[in-house]
LUMRO-611059 format. One line per 5 residues: number of its first residue (from 1); for each residue x, y, z of N, C-alpha, C. Coordinates in steps of 0.2 Angstrom, whole numbers, plus 2048, in hexadecimal, padded with zeros to 3 digits. Example, Ala and Ser with C-alpha at 12.3 -4.5 7.8 and 13.67 -1.06 7.14 Angstrom:
2
1	842/7E4/827/83E/7EA/827/842/7F0/827 ~ 840/7F5/823/844/7FB/824/840/800/827
This chain:
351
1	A1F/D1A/CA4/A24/D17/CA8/A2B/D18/CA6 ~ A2F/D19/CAB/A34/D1A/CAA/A3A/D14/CA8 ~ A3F/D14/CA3/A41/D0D/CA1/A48/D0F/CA3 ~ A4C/D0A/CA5/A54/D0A/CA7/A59/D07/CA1 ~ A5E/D09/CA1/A64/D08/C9F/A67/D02/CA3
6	A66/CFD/C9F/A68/CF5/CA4/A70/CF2/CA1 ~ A76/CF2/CA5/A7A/CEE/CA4/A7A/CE6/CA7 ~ A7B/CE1/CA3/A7C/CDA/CA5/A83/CD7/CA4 ~ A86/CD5/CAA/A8E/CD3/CAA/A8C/CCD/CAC ~ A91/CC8/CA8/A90/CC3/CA7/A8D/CC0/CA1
11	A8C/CC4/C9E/A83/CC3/C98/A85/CBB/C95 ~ A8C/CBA/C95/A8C/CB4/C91/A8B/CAD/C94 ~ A8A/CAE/C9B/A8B/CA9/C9C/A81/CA5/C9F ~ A81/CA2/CA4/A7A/C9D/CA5/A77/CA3/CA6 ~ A79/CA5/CAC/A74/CAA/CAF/A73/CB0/CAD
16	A78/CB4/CAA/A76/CB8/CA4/A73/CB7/CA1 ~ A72/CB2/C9B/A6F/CB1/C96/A67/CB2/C99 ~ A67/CAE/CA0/A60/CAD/CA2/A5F/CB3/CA3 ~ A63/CBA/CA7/A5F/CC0/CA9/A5F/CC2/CA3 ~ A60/CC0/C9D/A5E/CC5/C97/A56/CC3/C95
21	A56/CBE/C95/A50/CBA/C94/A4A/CBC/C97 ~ A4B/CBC/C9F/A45/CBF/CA4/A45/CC5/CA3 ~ A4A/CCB/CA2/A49/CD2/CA0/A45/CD1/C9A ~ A45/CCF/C95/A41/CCD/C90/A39/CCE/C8F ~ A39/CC5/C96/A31/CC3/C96/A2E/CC5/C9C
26	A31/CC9/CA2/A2C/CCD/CA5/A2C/CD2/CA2 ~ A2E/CD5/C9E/A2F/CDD/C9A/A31/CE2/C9F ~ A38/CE1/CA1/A3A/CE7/CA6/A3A/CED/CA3 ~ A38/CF2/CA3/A38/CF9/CA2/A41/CFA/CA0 ~ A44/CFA/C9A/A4B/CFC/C98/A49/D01/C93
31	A4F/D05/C94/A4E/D09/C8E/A55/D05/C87 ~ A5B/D03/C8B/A60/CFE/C88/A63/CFA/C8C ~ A65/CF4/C8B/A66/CF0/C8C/A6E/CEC/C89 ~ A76/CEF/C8C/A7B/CED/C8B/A7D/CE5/C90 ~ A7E/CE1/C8B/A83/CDB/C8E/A8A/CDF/C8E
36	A8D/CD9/C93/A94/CDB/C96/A99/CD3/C97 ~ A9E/CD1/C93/AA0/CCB/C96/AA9/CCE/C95 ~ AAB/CC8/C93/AB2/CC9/C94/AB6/CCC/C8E ~ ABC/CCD/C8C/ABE/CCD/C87/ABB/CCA/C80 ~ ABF/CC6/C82/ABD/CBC/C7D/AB7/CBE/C78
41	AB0/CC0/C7F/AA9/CBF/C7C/AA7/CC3/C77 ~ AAB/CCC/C78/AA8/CD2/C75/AA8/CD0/C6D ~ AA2/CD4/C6B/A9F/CD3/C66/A9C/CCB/C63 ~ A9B/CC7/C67/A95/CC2/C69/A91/CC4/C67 ~ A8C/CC2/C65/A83/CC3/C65/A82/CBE/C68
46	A7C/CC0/C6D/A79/CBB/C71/A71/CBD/C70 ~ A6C/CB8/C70/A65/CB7/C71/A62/CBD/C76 ~ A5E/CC1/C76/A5B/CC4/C7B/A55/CC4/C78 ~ A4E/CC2/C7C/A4A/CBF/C7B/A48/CBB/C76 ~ A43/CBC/C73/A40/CB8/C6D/A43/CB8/C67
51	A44/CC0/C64/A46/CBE/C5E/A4D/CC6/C5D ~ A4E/CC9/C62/A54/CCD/C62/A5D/CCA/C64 ~ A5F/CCD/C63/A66/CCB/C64/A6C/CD3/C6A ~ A6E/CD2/C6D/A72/CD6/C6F/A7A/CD3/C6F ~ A7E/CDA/C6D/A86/CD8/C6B/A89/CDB/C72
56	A8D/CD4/C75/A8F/CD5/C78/A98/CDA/C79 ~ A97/CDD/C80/A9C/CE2/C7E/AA3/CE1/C85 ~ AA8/CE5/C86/AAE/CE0/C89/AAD/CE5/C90 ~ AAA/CDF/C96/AA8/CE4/C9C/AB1/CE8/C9E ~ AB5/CE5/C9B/ABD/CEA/C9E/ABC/CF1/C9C
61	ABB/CF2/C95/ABA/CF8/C91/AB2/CFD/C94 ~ AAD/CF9/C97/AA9/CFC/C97/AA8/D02/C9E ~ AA4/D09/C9D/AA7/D0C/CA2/AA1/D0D/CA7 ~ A9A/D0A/CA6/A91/D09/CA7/A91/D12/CA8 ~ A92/D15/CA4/A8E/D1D/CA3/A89/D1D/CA2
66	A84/D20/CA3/A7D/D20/CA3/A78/D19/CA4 ~ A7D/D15/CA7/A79/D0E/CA8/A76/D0F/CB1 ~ A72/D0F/CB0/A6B/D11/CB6/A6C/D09/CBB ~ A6D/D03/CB8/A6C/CFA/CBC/A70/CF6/CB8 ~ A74/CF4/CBD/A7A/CEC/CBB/A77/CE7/CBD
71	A74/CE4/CBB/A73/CDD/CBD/A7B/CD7/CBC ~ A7D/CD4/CC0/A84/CD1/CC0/A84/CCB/CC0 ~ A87/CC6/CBD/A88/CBF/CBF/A91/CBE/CBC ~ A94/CC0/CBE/A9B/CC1/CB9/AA1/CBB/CBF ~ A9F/CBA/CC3/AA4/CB7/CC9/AA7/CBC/CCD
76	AA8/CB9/CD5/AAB/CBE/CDB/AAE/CC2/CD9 ~ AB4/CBF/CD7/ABC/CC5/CD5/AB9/CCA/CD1 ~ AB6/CC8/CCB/AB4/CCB/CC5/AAE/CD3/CCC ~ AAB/CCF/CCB/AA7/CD5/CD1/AAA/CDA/CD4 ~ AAF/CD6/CD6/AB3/CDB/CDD/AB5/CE1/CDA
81	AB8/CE0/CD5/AB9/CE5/CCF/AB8/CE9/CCB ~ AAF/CE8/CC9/AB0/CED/CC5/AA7/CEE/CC9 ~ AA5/CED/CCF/A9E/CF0/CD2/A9F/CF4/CD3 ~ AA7/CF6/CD6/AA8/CFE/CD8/AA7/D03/CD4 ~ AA8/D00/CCF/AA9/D07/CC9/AA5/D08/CC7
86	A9E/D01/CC3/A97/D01/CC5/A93/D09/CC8 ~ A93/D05/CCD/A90/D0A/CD3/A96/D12/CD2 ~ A9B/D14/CD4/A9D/D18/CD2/A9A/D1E/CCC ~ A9A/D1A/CC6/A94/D1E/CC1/A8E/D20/CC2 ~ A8D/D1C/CC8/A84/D1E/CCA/A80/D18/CC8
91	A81/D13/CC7/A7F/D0D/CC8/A7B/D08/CCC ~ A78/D05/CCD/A74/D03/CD2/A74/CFA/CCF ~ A79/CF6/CD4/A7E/CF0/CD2/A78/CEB/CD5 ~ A74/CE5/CD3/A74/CDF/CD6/A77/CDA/CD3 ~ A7C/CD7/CDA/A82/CD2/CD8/A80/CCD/CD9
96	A80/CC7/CD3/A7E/CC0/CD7/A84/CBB/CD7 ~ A8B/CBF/CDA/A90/CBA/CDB/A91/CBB/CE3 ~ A92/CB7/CE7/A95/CB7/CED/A9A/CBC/CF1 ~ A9E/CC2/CED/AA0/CC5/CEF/A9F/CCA/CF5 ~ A98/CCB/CF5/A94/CD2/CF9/A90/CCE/CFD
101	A8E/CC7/CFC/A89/CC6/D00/A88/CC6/D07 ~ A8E/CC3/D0C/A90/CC4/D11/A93/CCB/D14 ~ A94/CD0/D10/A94/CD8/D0F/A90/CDC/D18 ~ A90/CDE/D1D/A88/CDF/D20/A89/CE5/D1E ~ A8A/CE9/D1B/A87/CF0/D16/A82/CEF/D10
106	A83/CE7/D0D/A81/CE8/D07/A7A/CE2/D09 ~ A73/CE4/D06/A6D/CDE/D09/A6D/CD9/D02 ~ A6E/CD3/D06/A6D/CCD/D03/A65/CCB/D03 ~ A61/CCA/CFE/A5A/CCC/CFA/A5A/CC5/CF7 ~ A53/CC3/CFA/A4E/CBE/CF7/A48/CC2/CF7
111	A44/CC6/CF3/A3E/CCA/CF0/A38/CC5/CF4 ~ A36/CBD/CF6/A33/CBC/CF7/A34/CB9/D02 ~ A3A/CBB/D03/A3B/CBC/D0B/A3E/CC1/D0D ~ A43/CC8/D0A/A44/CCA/D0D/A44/CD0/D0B ~ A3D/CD4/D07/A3C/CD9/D04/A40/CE0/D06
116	A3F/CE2/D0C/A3F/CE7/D11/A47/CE9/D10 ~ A4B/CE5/D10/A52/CE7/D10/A54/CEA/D0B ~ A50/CEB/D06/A53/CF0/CFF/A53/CF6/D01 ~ A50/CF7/D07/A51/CFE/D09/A59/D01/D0A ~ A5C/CFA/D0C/A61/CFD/D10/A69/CFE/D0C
121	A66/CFA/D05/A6C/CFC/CFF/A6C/D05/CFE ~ A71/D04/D03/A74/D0C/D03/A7A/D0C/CFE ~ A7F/D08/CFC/A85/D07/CF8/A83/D06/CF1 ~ A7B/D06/CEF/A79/D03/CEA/A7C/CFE/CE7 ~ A7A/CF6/CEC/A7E/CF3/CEB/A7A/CEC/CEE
126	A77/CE9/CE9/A71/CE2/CED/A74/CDB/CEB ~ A76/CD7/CEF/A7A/CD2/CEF/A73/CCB/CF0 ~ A72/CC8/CEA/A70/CC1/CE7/A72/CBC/CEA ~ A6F/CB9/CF1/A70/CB3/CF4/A74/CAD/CEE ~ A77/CA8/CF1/A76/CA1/CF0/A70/C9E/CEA
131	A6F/C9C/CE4/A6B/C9A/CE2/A69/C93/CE9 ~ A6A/C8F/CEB/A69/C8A/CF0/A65/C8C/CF6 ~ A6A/C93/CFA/A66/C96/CFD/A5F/C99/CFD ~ A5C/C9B/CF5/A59/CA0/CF2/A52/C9B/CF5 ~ A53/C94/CF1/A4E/C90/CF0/A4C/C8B/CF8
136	A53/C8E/CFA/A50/C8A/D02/A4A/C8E/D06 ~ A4D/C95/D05/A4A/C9A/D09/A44/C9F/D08 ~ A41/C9C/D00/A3B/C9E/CFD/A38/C98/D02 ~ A39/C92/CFF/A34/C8E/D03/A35/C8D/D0C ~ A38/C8F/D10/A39/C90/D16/A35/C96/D1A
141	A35/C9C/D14/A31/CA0/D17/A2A/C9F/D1B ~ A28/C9B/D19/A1F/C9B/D1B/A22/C96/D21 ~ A25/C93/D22/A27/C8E/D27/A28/C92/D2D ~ A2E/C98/D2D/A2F/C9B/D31/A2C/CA2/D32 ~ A27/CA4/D2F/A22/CA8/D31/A1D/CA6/D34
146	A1D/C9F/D34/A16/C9C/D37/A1A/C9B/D3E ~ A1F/C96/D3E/A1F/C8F/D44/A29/C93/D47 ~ A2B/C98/D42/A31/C98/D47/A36/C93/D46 ~ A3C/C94/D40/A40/C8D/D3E/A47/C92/D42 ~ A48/C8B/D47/A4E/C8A/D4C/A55/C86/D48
151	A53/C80/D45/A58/C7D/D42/A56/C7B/D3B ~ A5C/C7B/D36/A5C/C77/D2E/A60/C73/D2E ~ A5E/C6F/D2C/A64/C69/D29/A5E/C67/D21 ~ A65/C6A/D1A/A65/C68/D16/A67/C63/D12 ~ A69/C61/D0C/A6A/C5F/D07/A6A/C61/D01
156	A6E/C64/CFD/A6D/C64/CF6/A6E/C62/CF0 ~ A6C/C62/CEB/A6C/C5C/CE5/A6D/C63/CDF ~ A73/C64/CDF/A74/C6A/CDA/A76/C66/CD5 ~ A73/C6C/CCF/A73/C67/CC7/A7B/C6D/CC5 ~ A7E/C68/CBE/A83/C6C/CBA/A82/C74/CBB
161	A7D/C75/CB7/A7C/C7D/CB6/A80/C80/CBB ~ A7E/C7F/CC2/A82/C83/CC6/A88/C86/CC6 ~ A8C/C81/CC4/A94/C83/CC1/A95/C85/CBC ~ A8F/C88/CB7/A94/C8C/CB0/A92/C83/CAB ~ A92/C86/CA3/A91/C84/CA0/A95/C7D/C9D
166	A9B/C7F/C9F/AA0/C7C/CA0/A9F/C73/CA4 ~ A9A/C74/CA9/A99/C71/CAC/A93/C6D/CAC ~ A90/C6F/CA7/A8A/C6C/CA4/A8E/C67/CA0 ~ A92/C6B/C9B/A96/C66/C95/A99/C61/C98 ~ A9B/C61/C9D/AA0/C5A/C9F/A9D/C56/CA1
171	A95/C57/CA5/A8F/C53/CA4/A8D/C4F/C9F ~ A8C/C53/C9A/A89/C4E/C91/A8E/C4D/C8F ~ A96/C4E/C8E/A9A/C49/C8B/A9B/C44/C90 ~ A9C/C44/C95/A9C/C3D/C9A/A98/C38/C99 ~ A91/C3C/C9A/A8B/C37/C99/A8E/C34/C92
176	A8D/C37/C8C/A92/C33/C86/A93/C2F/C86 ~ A9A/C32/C8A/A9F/C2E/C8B/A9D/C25/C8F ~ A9A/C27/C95/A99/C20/C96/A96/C19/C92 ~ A92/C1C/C8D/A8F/C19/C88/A94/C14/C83 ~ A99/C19/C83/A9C/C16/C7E/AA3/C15/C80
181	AA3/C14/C85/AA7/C0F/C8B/AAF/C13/C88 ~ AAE/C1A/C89/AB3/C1E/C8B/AB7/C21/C92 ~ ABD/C1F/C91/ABF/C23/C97/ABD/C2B/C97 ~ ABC/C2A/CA0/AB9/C33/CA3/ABD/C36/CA7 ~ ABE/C3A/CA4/AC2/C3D/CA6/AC2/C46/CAA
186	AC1/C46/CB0/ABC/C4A/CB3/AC1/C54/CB3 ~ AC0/C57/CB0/AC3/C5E/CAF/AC0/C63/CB4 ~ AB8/C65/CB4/AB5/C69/CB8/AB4/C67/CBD ~ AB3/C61/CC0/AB1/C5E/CC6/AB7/C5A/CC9 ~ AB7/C58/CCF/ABD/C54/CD1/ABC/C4E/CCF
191	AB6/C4A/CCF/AB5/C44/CCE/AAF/C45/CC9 ~ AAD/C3E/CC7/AA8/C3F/CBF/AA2/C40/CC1 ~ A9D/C48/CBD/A9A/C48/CBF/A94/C44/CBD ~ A96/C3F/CB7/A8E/C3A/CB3/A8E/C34/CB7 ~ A87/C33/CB8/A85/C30/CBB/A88/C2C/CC3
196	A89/C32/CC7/A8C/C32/CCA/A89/C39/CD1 ~ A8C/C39/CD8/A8B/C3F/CDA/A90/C40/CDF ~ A93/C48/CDE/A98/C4B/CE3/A95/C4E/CEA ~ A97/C4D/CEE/A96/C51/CF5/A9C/C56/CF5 ~ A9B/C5B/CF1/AA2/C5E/CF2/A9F/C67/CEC
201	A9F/C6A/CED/A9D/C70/CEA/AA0/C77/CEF ~ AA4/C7A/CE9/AAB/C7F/CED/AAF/C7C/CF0 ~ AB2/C80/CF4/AB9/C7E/CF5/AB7/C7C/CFE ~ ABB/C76/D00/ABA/C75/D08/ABC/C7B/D0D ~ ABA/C7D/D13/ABD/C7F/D16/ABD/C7B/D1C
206	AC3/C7F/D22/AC6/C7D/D25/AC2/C77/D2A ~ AB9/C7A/D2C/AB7/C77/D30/AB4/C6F/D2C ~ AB4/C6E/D27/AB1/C6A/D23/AAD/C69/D1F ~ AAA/C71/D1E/AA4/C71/D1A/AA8/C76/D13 ~ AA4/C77/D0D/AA7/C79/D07/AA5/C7E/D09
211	AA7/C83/D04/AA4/C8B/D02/A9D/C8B/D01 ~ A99/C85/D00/A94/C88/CFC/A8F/C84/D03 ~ A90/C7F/D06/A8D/C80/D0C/A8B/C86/D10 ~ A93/C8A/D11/A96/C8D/D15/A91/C95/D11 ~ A8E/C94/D0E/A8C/C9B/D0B/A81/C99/D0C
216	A81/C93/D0C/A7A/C90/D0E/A7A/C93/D17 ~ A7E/C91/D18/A7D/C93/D21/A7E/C98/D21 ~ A80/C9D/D1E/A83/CA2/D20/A7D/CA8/D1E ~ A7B/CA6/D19/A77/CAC/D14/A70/CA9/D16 ~ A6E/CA3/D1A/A66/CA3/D1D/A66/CA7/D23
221	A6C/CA7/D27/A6E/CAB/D2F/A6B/CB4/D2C ~ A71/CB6/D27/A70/CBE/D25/A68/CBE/D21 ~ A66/CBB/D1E/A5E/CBB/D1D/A59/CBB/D1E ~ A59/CB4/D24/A52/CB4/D25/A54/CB3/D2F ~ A59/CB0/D31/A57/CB2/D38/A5F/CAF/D3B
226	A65/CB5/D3C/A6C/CB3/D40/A6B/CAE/D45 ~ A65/CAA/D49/A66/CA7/D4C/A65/C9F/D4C ~ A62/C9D/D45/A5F/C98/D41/A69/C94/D40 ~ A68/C8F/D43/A6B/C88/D41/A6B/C86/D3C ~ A70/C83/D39/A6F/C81/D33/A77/C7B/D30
231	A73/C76/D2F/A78/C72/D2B/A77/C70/D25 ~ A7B/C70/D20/A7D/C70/D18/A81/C69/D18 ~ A7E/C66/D0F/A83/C63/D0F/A81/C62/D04 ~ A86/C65/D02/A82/C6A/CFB/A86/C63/CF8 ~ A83/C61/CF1/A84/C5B/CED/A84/C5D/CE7
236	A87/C5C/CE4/A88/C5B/CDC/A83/C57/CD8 ~ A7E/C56/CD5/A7B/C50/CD2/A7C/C52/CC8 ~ A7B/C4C/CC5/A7B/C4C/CBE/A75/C4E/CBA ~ A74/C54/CBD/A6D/C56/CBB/A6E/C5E/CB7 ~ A6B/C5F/CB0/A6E/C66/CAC/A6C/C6C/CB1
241	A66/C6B/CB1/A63/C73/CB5/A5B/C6F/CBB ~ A5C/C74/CC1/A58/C73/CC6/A5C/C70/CCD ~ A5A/C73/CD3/A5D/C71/CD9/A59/C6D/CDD ~ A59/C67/CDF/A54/C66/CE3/A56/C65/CEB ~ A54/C67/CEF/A56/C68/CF9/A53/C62/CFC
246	A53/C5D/CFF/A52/C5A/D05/A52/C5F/D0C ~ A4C/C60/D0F/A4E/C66/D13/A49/C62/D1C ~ A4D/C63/D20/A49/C62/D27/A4A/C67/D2A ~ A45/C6B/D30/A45/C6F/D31/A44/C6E/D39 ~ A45/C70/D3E/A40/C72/D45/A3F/C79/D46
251	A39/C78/D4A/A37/C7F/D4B/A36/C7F/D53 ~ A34/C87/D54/A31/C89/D5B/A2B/C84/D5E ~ A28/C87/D58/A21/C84/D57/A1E/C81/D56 ~ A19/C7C/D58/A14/C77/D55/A12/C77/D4C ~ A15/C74/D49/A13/C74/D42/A0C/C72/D41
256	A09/C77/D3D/A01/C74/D3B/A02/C76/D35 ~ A02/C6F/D31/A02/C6D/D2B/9FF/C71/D24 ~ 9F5/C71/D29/9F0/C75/D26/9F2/C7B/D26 ~ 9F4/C80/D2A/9F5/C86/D2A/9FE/C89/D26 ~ A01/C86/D25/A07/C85/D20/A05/C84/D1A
261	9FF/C80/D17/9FE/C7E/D12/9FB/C85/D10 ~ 9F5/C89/D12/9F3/C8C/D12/9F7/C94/D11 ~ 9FB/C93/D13/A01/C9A/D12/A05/C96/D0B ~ A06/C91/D0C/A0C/C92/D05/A09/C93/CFF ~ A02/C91/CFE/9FE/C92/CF7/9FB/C99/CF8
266	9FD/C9C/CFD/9FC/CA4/CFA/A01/CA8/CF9 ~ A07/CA5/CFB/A0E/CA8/CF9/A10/CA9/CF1 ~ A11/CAD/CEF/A16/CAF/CEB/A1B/CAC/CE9 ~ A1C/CA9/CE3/A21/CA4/CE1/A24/C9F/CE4 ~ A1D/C9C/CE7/A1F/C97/CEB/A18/C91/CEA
271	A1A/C8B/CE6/A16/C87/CE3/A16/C7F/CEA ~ A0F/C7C/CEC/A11/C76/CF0/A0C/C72/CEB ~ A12/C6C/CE9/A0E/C68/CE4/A12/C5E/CEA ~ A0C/C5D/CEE/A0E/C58/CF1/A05/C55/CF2 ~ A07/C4F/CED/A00/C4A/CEE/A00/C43/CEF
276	A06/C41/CF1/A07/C3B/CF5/A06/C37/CF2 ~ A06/C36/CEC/A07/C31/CE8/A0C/C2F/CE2 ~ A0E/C2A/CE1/A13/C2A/CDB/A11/C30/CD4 ~ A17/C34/CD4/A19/C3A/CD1/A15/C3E/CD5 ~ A13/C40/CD8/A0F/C47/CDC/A15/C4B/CDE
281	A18/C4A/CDB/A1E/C50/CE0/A23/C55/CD7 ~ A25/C58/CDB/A29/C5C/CD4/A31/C59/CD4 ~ A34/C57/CCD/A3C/C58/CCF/A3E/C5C/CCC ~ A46/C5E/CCC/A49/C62/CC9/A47/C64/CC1 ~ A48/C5D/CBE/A47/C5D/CB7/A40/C61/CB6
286	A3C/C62/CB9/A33/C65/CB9/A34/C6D/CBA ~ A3B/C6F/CC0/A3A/C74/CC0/A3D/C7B/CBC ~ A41/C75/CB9/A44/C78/CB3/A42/C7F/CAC ~ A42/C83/CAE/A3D/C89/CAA/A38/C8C/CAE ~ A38/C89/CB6/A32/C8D/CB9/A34/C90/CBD
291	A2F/C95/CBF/A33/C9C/CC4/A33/C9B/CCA ~ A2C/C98/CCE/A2C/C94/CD4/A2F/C8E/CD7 ~ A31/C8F/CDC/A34/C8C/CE0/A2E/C87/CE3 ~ A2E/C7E/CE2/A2A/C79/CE4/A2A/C77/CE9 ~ A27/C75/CED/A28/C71/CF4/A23/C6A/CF2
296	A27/C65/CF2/A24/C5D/CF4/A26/C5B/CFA ~ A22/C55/CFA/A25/C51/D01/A25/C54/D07 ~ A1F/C57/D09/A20/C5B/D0F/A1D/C57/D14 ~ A1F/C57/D19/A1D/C52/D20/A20/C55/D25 ~ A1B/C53/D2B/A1E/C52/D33/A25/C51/D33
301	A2A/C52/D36/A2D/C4D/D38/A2D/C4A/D3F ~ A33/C48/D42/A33/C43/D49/A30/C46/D4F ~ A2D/C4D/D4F/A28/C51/D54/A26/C53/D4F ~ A20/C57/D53/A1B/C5D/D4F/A1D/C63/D4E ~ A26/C63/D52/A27/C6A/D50/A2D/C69/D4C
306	A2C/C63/D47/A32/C62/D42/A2E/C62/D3A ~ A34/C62/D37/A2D/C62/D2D/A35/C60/D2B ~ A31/C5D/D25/A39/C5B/D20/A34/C5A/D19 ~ A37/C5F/D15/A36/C5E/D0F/A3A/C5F/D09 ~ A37/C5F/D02/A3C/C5E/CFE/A3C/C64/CFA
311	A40/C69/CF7/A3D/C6E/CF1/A41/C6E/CEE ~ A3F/C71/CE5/A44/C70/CE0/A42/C79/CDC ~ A48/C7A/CDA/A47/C80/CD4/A4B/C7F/CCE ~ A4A/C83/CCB/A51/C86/CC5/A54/C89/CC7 ~ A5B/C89/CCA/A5F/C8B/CCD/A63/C91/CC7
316	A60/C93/CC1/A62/C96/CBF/A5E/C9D/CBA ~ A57/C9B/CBD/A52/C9F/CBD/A51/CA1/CC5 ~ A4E/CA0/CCA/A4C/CA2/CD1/A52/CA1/CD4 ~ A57/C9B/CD3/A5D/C9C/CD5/A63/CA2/CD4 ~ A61/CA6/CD1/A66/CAA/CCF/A63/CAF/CC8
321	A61/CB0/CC1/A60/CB4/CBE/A5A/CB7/CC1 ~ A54/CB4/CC3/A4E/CB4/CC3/A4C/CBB/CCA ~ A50/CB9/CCD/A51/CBB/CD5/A54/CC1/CD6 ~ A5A/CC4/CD1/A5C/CC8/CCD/A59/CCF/CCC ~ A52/CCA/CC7/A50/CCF/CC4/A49/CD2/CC8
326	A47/CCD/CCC/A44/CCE/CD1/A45/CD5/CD6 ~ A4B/CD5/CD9/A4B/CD7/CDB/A4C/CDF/CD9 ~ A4E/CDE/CD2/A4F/CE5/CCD/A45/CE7/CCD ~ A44/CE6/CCD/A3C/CE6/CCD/A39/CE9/CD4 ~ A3C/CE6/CD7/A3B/CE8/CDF/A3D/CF0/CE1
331	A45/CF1/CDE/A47/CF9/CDE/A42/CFB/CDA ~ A3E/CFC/CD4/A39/CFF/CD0/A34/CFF/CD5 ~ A30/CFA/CD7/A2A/CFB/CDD/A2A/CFF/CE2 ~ A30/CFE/CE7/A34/D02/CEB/A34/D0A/CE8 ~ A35/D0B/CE4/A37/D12/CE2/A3D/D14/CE2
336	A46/D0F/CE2/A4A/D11/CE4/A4C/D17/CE0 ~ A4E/D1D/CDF/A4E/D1F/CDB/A57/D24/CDB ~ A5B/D25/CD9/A60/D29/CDA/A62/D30/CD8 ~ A64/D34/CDB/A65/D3B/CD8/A6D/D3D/CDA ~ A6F/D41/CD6/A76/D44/CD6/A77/D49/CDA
341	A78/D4B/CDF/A79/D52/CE3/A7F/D54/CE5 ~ A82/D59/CE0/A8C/D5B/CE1/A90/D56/CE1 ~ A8D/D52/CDB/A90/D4C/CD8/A8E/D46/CDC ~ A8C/D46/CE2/A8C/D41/CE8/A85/D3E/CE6 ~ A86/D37/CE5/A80/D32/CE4/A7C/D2F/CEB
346	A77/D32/CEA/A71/D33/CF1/A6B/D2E/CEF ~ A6D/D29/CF2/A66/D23/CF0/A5F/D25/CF3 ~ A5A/D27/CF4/A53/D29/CF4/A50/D21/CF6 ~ A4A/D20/CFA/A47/D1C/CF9/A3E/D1F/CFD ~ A3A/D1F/CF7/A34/D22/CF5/A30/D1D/CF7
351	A29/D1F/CFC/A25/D19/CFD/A1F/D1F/CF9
């Protein structure tokens, strides 16, 4: 089997840490494996898998020569900047910042809804939904393969993680803090995020939904179907890791409950754990380390052509690392394969 030369930008942070991790325990075929963060970080040693270490090196300096896959989690700006040069060397970029993903040259990939579009990264260049997005629309796919989903109206219960670790910490010192009946004083979030909850994630825009709304609606339309409705209203919770959705849906079609149940337990990273009685369902804090995406609380709603249910994941496994390297996996399946001709980099794609 052939192994690749893997770059990871970001390494120091959650979701780096996690794509090191999964490169690890699914055992991706590398031959080396370079971290990449910022100045500050180089010469770091961080964890990578069980019992090795890798030293991180300064992505400004770095020029990815012979580096075959970038997996990236580093932020927009950061992205904007050094993908080009990435690819440039002949690299083949999956980016899990926001930068590309509204892009329509560049395909935004979920491995278990929207396979087929890896065909079309011509830029060598695959752009990582929304973790929020990711876990909506693992669980929606069997909805909308079945019955045709017209309208969404969500909710989301995003834990710390999402924000950077930073944002975790301001969580457990608050929590602390309230105990020991300290003033809080809020630095990473506008208001306190312990024991308490923001409706506020990103920056607002104009019409009055935030960035991260605004990237829910926008990234289900380019994914799964431009003509799907959809309203957001994304929440902060005091929770370390795991996202959980309140989700209502209407369809075309008549929902038949039997025949949904029936599809989601043969899907692919999609678990339905709903027994209708106290605790039968999953919460975030459960989904914490696990790869699949949960649906509880699934029901009818106000017609037979409406459902409203609940799902939770690790918003920094399936949300984002996980999904990553999924889809690195997917180009290896696929056959993407690249060749050099009069210097000009020609992407191949081999059934």
């Amino acid at each position: 089997m052939k192994k690749y030369n893997i770059a990871v930008v970001g390494a120091t942070g959650n979701v780096g840490r996690e794509i090191l991790n999964i490169l690890d325990s699914r055992k991706f075929p590398f031959d080396k494996i370079v971290a990449l963060a910022s100045n500050k970080s180089e010469g770091t040693k961080i964890s990578f898998g069980v019992d090795n270490e890798v030293i991180v090196q300064s992505l400004e300096k770095f020029t990815f020569k012979d580096i075959n896959l970038v997996l990236s989690s580093p932020g927009s700006k950061i992205s904007e900047k050094f993908v080009p040069k990435a690819t440039k060397s002949g690299a083949f970029v999956i980016d899990n910042t926001s930068f590309f993903r509204m892009k329509k040259d560049i395909p935004l990939i979920i491995p278990e809804v929207n396979p087929d579009e890896i065909s079309n990264a011509k830029k060598k260049i695959i752009a990582n939904p929304n973790c929020s997005t990711i876990q909506m629309l693992v669980a929606l796919k069997p909805i909308h393969d079945l019955f045709k989903i017209k309208k969404i109206i969500v909710s989301t219960y995003q834990s710390t993680s999402g924000a950077g670790k930073s944002a975790m910490d301001e969580l457990f010192h608050q929590t602390l803090d309230v105990y020991k009946n300290k003033p809080l004083v809020p630095k990473k979030f506008s208001k306190r995020i312990a024991f308490n909850l923001i409706p506020h994630i990103d920056d607002f825009l104009d019409d009055g939904n935030t960035k991260e709304e605004n990237k829910m609606i926008e990234e289900t339309r380019k994914i799964m179907d431009s003509k799907i409705e959809v309203f957001s209203t994304c929440v902060r919770v005091p929770v370390f890791v795991g996202h959980g959705e309140s989700i209502y849906v209407e369809t075309e079609k008549t929902v038949d409950l039997k025949k949904l149940t029936t599809k989601i337990k043969k899907m692919a990273g999609l678990s339905l754990v709903d027994k209708r009685v106290d605790g039968g369902y999953v919460t975030p804090d459960e989904s914490a380390g696990e790869d699949d995406v949960f649906i509880s609380r699934m029901r009818l709603g106000t017609n037979k052509k409406s459902l409203g249910l609940w799902v939770v994941a690790d918003n920094l496994r399936k949300g984002a690392a996980l999904n990553t390297v999924q889809i690195a996996e997917l180009l290896l399946r696929k056959k993407i394969i690249w060749t050099k001709i009069s210097k000009v980099d020609i992407l191949k794609t081999t059934n």
